[in-house]
N, CA and C of each residue as an Amber inpcrd file, in Angstrom:
protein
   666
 -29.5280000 271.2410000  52.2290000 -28.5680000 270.4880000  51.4130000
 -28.2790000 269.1410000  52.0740000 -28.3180000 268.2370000  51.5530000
 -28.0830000 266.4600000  51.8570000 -26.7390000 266.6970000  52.3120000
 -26.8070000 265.4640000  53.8560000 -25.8710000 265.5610000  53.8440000
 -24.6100000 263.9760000  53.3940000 -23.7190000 264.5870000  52.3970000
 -23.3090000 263.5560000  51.0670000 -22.5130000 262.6930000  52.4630000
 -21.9940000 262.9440000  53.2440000 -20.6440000 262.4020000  53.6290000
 -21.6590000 260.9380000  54.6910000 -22.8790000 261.4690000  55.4250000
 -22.9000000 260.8400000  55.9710000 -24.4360000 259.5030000  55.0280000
 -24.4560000 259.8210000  54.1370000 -25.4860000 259.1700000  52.8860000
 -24.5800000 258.3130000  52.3260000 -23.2650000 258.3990000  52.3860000
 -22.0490000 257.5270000  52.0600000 -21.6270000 256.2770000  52.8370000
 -21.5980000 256.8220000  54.0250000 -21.4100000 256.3420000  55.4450000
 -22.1420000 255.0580000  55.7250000 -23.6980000 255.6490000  55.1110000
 -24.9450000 254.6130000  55.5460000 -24.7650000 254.0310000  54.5700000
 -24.5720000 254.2600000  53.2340000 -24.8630000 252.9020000  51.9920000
 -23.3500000 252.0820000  52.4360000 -22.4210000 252.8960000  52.5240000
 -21.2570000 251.5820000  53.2240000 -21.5250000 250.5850000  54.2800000
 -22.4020000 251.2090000  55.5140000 -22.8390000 250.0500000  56.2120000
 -23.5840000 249.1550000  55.5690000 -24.6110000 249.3100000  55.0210000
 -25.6440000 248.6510000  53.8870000 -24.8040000 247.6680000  53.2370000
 -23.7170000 248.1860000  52.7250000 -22.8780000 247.4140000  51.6290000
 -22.1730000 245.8550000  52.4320000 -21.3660000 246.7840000  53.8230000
 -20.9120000 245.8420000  54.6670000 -21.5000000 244.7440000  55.1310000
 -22.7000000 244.8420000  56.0870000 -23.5510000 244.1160000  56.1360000
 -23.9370000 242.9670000  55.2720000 -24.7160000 243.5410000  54.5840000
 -25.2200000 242.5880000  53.1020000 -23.8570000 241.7210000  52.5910000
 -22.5260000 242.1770000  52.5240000 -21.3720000 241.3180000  52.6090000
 -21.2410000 240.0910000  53.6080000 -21.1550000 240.9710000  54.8400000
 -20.9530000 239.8470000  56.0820000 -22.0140000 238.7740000  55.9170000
 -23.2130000 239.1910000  55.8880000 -24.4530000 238.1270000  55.4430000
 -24.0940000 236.9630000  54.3850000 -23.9640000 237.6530000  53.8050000
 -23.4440000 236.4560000  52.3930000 -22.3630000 235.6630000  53.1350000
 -20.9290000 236.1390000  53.8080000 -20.0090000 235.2000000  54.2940000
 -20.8790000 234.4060000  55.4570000 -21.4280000 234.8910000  55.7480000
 -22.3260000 234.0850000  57.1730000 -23.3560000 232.9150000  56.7640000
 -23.5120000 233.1930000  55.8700000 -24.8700000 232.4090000  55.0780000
 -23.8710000 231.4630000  54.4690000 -22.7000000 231.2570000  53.7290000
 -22.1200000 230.8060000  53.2580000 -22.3700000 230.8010000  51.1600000
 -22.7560000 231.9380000  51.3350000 -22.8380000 231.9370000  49.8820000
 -22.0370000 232.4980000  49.2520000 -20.8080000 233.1970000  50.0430000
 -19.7090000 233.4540000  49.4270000 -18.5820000 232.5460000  50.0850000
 -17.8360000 232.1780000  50.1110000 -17.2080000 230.9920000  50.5900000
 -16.0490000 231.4910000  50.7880000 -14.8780000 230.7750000  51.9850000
 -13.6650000 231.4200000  51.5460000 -12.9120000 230.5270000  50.8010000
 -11.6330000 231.5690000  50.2920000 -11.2970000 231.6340000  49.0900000
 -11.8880000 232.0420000  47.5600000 -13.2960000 232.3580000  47.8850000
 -13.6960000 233.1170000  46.7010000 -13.3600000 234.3800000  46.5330000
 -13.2980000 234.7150000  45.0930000 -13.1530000 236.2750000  44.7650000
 -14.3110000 236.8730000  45.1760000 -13.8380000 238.1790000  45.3910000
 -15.1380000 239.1990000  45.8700000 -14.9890000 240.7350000  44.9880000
 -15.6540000 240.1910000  43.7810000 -15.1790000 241.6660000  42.7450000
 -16.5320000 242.6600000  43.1130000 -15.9480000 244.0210000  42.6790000
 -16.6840000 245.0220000  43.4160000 -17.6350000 245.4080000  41.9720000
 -17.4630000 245.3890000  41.3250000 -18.4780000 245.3270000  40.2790000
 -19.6900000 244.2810000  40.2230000 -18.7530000 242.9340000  40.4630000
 -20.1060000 241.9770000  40.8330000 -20.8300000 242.1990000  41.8450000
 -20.4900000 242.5750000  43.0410000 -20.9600000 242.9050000  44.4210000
 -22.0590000 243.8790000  44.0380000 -21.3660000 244.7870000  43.7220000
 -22.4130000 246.4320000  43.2040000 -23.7160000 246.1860000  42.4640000
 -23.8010000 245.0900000  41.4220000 -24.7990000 244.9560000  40.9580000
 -25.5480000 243.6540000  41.0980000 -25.4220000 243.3980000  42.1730000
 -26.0980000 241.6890000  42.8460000 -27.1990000 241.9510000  43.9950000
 -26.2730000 243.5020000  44.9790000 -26.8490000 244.2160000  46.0630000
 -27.6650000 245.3690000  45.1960000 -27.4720000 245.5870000  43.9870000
 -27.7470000 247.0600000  43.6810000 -27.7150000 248.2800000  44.3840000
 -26.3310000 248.6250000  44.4050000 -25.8610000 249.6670000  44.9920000
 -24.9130000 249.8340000  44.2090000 -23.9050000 251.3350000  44.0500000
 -23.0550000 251.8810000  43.4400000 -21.7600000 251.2340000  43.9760000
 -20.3920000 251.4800000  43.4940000 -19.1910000 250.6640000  43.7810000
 -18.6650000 251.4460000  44.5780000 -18.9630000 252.5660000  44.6250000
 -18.1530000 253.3200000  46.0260000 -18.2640000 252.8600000  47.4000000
 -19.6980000 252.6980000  47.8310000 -19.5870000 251.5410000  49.1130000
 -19.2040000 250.3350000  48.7140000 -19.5200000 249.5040000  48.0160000
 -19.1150000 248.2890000  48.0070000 -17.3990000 247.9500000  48.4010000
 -16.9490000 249.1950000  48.1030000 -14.9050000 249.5650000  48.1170000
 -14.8710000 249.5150000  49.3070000 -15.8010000 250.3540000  49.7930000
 -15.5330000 250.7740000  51.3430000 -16.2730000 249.5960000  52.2840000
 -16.8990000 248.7890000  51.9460000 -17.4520000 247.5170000  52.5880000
 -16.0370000 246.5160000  52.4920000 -15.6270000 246.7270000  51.4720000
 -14.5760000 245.6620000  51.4720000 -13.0470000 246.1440000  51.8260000
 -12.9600000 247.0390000  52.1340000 -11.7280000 247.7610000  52.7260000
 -12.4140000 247.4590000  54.3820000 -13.0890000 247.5400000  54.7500000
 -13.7710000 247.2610000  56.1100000 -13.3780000 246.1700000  56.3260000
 -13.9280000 245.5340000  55.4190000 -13.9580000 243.5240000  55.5780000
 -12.4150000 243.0110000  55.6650000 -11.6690000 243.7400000  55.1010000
 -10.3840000 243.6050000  55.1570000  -9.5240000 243.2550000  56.3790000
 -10.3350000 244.8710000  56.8740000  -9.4960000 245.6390000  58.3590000
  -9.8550000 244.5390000  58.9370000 -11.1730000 243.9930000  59.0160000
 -11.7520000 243.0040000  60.1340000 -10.8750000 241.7900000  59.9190000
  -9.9050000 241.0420000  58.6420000  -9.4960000 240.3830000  58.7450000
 -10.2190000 239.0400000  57.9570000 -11.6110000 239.3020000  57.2510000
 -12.3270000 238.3360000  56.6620000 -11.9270000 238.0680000  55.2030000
 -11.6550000 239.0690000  54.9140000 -11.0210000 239.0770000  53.5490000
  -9.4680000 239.5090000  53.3490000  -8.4710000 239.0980000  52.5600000
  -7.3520000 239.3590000  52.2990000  -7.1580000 240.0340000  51.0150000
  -6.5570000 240.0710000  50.6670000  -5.7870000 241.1980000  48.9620000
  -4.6850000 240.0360000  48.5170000  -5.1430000 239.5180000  47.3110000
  -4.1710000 238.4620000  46.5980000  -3.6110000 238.8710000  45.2160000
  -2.2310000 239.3470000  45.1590000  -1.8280000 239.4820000  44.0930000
  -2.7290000 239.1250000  42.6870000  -2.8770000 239.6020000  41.5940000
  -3.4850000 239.7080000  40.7400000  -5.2640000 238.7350000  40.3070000
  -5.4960000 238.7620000  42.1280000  -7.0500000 238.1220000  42.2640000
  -7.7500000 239.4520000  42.7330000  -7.2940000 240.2150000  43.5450000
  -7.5970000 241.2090000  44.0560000  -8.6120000 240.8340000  45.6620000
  -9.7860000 240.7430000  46.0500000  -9.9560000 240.8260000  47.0480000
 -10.6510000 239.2130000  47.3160000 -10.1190000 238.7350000  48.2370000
 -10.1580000 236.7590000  48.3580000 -10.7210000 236.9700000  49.9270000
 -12.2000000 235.8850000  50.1400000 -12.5800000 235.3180000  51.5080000
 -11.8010000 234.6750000  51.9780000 -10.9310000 234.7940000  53.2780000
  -9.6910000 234.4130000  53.9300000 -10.4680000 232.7310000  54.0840000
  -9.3890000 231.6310000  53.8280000  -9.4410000 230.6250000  54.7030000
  -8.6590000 230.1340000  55.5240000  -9.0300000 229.7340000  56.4390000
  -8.3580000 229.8660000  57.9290000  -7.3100000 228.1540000  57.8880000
  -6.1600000 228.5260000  58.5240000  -5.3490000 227.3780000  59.0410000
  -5.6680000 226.6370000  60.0000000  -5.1560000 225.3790000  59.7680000
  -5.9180000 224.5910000  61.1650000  -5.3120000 225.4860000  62.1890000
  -4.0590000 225.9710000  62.5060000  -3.3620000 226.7080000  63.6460000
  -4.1810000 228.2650000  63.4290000  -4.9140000 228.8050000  62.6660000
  -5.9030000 230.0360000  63.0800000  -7.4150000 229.3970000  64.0320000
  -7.6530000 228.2090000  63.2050000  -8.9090000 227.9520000  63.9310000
  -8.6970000 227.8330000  65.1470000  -7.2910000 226.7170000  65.6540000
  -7.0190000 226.1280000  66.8950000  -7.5430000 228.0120000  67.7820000
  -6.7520000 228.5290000  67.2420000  -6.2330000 229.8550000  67.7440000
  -7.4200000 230.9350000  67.9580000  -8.6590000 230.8200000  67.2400000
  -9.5820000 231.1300000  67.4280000 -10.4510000 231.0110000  68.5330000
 -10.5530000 229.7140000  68.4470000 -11.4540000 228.8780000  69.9710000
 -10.6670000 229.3300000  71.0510000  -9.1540000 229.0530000  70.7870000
  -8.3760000 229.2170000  72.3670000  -8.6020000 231.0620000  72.6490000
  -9.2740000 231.7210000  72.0660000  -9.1590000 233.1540000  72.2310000
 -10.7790000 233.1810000  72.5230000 -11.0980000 232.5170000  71.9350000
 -13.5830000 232.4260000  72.1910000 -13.3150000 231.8450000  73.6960000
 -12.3230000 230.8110000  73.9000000 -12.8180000 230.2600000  75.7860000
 -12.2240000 231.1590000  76.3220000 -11.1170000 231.8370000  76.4880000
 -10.9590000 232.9750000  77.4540000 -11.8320000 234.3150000  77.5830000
 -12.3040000 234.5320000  76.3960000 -13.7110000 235.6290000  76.0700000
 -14.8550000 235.2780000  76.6190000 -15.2010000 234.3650000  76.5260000
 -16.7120000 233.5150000  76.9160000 -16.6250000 233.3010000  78.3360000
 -15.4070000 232.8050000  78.5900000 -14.9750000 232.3220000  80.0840000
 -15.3800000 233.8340000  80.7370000 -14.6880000 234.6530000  80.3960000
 -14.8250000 235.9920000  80.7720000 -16.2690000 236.5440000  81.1740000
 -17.1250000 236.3600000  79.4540000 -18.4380000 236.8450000  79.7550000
 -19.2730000 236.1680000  81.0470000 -19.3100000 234.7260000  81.2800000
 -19.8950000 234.0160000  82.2080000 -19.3320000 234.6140000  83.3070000
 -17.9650000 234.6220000  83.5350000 -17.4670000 235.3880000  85.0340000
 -18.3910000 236.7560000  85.2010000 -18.2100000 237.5350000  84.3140000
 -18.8660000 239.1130000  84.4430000 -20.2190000 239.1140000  84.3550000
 -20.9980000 237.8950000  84.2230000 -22.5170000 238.0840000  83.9260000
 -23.1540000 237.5140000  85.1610000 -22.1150000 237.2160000  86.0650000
 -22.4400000 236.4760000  87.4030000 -22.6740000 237.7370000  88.6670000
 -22.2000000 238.7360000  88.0780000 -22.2530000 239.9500000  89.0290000
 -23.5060000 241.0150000  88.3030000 -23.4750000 241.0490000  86.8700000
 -24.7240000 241.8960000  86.5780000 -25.9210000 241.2130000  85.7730000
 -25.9000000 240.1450000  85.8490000 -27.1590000 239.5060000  85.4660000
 -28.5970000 239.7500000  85.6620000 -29.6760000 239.7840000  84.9740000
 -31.0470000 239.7050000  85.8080000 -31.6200000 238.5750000  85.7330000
 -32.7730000 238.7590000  86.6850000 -33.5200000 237.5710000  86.4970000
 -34.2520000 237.0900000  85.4710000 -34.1940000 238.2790000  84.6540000
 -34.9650000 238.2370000  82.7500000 -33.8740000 237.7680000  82.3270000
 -32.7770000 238.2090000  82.3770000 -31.5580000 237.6730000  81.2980000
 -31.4920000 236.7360000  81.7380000 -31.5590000 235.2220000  82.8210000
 -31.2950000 233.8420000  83.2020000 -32.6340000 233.4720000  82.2020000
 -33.6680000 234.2670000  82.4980000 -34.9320000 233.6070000  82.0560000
 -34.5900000 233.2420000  80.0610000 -33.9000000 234.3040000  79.6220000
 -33.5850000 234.2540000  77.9290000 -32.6860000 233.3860000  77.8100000
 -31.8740000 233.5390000  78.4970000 -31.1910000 232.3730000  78.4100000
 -31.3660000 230.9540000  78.4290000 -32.3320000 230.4160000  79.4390000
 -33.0530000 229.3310000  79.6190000 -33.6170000 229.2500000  77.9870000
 -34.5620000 229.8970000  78.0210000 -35.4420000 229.8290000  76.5490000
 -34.6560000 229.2360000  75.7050000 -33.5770000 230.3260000  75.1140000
 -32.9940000 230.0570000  74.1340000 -32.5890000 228.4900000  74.4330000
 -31.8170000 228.2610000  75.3370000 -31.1810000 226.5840000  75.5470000
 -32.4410000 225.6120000  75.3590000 -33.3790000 226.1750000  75.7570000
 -34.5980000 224.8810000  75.0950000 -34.6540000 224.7490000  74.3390000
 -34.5030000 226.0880000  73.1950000 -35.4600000 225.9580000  71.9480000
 -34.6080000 225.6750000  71.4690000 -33.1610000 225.5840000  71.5930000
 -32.0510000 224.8870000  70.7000000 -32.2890000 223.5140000  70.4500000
 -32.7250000 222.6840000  71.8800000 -32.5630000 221.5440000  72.3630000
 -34.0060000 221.3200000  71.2500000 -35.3810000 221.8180000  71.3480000
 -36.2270000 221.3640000  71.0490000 -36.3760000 221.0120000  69.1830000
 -35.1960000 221.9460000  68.6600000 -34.6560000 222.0670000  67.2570000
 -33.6580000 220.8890000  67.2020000 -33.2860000 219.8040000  68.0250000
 -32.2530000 219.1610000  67.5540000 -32.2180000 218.2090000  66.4610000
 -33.7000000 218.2240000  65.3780000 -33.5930000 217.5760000  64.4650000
 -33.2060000 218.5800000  63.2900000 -33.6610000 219.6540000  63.5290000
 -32.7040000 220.9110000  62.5090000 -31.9880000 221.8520000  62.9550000
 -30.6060000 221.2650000  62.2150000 -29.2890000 221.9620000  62.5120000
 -29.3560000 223.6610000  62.4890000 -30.0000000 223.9420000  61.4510000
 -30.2810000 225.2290000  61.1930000 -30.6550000 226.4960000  62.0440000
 -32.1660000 225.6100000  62.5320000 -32.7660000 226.3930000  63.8430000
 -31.8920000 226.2300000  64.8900000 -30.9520000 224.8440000  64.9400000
 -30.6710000 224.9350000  66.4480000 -29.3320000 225.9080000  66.5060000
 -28.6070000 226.1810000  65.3210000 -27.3930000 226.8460000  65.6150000
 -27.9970000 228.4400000  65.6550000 -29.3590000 228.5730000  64.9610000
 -29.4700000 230.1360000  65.0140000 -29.8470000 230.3700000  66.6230000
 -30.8610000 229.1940000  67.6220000 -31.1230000 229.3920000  69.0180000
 -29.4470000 229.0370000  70.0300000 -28.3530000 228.8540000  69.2530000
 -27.0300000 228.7670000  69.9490000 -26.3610000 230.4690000  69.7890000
 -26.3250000 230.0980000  68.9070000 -26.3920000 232.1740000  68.3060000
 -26.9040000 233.4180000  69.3630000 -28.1560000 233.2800000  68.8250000
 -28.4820000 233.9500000  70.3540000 -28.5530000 233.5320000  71.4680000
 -27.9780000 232.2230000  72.2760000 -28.1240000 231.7180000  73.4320000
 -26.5410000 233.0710000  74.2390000 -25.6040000 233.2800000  73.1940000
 -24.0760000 232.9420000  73.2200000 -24.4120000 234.6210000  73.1740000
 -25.1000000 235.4830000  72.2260000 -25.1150000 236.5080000  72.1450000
 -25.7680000 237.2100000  73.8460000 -26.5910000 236.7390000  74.2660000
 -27.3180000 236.7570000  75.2150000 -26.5160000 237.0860000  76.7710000
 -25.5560000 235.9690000  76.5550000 -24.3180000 235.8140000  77.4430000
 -23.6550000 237.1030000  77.1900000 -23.1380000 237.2410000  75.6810000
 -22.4060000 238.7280000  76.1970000 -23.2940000 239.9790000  76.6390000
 -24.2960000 239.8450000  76.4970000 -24.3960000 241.3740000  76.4640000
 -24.9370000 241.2240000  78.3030000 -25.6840000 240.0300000  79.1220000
 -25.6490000 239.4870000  80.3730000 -24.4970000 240.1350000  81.0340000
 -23.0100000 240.0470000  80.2330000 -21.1340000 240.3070000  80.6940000
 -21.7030000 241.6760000  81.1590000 -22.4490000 242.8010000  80.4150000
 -22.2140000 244.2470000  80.5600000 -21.1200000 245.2320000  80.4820000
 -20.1450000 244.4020000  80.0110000 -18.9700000 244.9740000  79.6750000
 -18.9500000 245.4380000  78.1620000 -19.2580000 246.6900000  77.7340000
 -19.2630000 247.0610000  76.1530000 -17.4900000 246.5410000  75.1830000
 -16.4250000 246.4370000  76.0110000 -15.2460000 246.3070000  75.3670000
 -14.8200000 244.9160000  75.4700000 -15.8910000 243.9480000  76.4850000
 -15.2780000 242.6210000  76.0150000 -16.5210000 242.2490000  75.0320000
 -17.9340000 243.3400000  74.6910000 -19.1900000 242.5780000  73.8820000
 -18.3020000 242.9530000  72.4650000 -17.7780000 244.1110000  72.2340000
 -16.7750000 244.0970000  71.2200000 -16.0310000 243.1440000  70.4860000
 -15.0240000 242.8810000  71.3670000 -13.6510000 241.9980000  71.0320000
 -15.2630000 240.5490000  70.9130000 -16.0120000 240.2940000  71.4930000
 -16.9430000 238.7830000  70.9630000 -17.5640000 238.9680000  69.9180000
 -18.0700000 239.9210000  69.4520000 -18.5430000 240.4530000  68.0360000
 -17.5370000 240.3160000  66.8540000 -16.3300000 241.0790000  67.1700000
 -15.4070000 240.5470000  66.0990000 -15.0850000 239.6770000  66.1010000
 -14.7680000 238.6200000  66.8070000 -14.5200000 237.1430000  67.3210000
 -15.5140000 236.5150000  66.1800000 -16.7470000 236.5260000  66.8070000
 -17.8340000 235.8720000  66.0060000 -17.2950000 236.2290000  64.4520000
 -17.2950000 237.3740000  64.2890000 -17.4280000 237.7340000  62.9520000
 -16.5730000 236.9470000  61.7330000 -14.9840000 237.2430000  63.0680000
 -14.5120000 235.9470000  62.2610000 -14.6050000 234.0710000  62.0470000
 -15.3180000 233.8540000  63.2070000 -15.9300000 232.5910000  63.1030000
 -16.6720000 232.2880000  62.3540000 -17.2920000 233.3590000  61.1250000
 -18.0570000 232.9310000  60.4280000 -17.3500000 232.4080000  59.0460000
 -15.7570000 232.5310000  58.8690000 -14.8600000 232.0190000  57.8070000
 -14.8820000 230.0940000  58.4210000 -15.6040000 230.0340000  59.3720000
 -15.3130000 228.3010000  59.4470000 -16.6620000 227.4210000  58.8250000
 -17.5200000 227.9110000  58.4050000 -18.2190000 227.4190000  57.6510000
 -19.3500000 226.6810000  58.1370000 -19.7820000 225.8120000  58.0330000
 -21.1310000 225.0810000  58.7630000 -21.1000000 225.1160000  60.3110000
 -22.2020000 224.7920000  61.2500000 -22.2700000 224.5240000  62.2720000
 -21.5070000 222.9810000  62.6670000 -21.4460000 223.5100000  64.2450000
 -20.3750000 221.8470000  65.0620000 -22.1440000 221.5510000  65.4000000
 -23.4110000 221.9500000  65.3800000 -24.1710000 221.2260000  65.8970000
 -24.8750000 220.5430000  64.7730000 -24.5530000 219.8590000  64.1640000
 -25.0420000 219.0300000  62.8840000 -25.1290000 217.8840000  63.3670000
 -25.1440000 217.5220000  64.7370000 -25.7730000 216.2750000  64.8820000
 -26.5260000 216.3570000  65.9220000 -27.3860000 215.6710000  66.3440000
 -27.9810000 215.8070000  67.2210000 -27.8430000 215.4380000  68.9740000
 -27.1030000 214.8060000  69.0080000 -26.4680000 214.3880000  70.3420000
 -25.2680000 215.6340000  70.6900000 -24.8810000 216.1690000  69.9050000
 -23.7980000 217.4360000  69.9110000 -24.8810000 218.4350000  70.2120000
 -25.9410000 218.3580000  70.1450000 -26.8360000 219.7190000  70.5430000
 -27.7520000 219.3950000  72.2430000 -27.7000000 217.7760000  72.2900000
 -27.9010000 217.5830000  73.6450000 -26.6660000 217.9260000  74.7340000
 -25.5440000 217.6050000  74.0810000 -24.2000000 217.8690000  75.0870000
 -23.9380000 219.4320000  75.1260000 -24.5800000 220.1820000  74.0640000
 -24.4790000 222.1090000  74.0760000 -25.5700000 221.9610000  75.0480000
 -26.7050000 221.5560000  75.1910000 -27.8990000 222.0750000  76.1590000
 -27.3860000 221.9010000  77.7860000 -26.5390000 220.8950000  77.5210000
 -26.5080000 220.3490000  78.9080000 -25.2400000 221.4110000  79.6970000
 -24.5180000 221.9420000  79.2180000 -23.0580000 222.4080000  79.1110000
 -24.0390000 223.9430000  79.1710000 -24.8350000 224.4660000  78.5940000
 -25.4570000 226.1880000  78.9550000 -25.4670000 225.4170000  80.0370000
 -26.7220000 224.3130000  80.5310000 -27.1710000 224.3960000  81.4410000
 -26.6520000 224.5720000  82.7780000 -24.9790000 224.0440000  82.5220000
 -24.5320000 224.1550000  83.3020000 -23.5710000 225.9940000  83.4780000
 -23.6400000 226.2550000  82.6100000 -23.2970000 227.9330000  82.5890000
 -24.0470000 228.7820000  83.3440000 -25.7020000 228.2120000  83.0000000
 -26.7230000 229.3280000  83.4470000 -26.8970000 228.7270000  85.2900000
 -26.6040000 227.9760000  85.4060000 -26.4970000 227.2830000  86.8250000
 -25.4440000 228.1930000  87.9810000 -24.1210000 227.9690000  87.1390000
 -22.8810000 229.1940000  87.8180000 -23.5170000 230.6560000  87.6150000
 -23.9220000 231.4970000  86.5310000 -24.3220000 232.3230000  86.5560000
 -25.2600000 232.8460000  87.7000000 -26.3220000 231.8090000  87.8360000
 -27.3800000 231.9270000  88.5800000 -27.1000000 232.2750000  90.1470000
 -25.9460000 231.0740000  90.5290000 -25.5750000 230.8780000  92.0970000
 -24.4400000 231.5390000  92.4090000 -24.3560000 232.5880000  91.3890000
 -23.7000000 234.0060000  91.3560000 -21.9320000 233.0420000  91.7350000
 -21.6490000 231.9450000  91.3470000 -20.5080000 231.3510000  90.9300000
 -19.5750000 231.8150000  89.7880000 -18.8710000 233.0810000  90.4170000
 -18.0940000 232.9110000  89.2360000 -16.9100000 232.0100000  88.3430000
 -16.3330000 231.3850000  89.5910000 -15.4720000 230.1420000  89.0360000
 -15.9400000 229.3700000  88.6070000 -17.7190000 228.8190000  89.0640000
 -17.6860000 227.4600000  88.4780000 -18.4390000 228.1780000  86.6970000
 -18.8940000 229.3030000  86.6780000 -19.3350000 229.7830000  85.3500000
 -19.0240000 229.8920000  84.3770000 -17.1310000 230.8300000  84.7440000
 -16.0220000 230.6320000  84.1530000 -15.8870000 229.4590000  83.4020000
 -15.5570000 228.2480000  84.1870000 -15.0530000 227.0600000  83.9520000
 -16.0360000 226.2790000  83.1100000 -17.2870000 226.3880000  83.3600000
 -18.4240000 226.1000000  82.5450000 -18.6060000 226.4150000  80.8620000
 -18.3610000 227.2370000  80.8300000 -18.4990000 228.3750000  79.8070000
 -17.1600000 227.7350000  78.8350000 -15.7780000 227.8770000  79.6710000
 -14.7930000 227.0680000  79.0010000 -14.9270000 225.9360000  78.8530000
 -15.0290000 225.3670000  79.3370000 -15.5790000 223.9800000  78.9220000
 -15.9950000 223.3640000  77.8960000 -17.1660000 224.4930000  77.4520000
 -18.3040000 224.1720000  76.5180000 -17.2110000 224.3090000  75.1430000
 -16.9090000 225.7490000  75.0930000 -15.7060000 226.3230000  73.9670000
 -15.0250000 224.9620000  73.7000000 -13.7870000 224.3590000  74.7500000
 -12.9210000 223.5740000  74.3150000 -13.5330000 221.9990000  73.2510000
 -15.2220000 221.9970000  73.8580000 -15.9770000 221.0000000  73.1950000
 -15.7870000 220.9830000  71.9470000 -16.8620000 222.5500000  71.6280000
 -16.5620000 222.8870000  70.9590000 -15.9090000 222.8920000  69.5060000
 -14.2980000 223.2650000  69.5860000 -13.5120000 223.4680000  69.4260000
 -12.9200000 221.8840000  68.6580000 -13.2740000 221.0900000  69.9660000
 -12.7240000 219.3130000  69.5010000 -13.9280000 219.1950000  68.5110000
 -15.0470000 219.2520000  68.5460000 -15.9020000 219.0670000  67.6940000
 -15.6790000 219.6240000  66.1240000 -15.1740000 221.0110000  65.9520000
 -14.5690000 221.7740000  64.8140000 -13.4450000 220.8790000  63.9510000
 -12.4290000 220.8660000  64.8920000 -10.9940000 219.8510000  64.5330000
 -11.8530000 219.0110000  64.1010000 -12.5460000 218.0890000  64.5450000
 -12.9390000 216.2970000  63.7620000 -14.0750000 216.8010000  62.1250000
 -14.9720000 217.9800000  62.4740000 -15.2610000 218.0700000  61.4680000
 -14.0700000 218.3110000  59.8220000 -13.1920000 219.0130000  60.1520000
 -12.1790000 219.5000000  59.5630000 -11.5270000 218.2780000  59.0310000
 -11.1430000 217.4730000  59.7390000 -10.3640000 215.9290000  59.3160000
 -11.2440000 215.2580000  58.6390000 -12.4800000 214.9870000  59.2520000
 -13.7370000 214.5180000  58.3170000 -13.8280000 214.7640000  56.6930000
 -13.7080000 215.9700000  56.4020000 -13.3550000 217.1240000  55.4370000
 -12.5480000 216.8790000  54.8430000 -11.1780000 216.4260000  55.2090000
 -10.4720000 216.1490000  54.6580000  -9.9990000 214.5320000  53.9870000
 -10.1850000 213.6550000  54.9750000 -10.5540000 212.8550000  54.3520000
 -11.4270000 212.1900000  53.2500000 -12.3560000 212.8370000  52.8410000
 -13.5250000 212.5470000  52.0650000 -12.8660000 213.2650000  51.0090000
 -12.1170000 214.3310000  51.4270000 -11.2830000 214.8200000  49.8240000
 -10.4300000 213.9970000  49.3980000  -9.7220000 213.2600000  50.2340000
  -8.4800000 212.5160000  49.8710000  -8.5840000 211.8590000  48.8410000
């Protein structure tokens, strides 16, 4: 006999996923509605996961519940974004500290890679934020700590309500290469302060880079 509970389980991850994708990709946007009927038959899957994908998406904080809209892609306040980054540099700061004690010499080596091939992408934004992606993913799991690769996973997850990449220009992807480089440097010379500080660094860039896009944004609406 099948077993129903956990055939449920898996099309809800299925459902979730294929959600988060769409917010990540930006083809659902925030502030859009997210009806479970439309969802159900776009993914082709039944509406029972799709409920439970979006009761998920909820918990995670990506989506909200709006009086007679029903389920809305959260958009973030300038004081959530600020609040975001200032919570990614103490996380990141973190991972670089903890990846300075269990690092290998393969994980410096992926790391390197990735920071090239970002650098070598700096005429497309695209490639270079997906080789920042995994440059950053790389770093946590380097940390070896499963409960701070956590709390950076959901982190990310919600970073994906801010919408385009900060590396859309190309001199912003020479100042990210240069800024790992200097991460994978502390990492390397088993520095944890200067890795730490490295690592923050990059975030607070970052971060200023986000804010000006945002004003940019706004101005052009004005």
């Amino acid at each position: 006999m099948a077993d129903t509970s956990s055939e449920n389980k898996s099309r809800g991850e299925v459902a979730y996923q294929k959600l988060l994708t769409a917010i990540k990709q930006g083809e659902l946007k925030p502030g859009a509605r997210v009806r479970e009927v439309e969802i159900a038959e776009r993914f082709g899957i039944s509406r029972t996961p799709v409920r439970d994908a979006i009761r998920r998406l909820e918990s995670d904080g990506l989506l909200i519940h709006v009086a007679r809209q029903g389920a809305v892609i959260k958009e973030l306040s300038d004081r959530e974004v600020i609040e975001l980054y200032e919570t990614r540099e103490v996380l990141e700061g973190t991972a670089a500290l903890f990846a300075t004690r269990h690092i290998s010499e393969a994980e410096i080596t992926e790391l390197e890679d990735l920071n090239d091939i970002m650098l070598e992408n700096a005429e497309d934004a695209i490639k270079a934020a997906a080789a920042n992606r995994l440059f950053h993913q790389a770093l946590y799991q380097a940390a070896n700590n499963r409960y701070l690769i956590d709390a950076l996973n959901a982190l990310t997850n919600a970073m994906t309500l801010l919408g385009g990449t900060t590396l859309n220009k190309p001199e912003r992807i020479t100042l990210a290469h240069a800024e790992h480089k200097e991460i994978i440097a502390g990492i390397r010379d088993k520095n944890a302060e200067a890795a730490e500080q490295a690592a923050r660094k990059h975030i607070r860039h970052a971060q200023r880079m986000r804010m000006r896009m945002i004003r940019e944004a706004q101005v052009a609406n004005c």
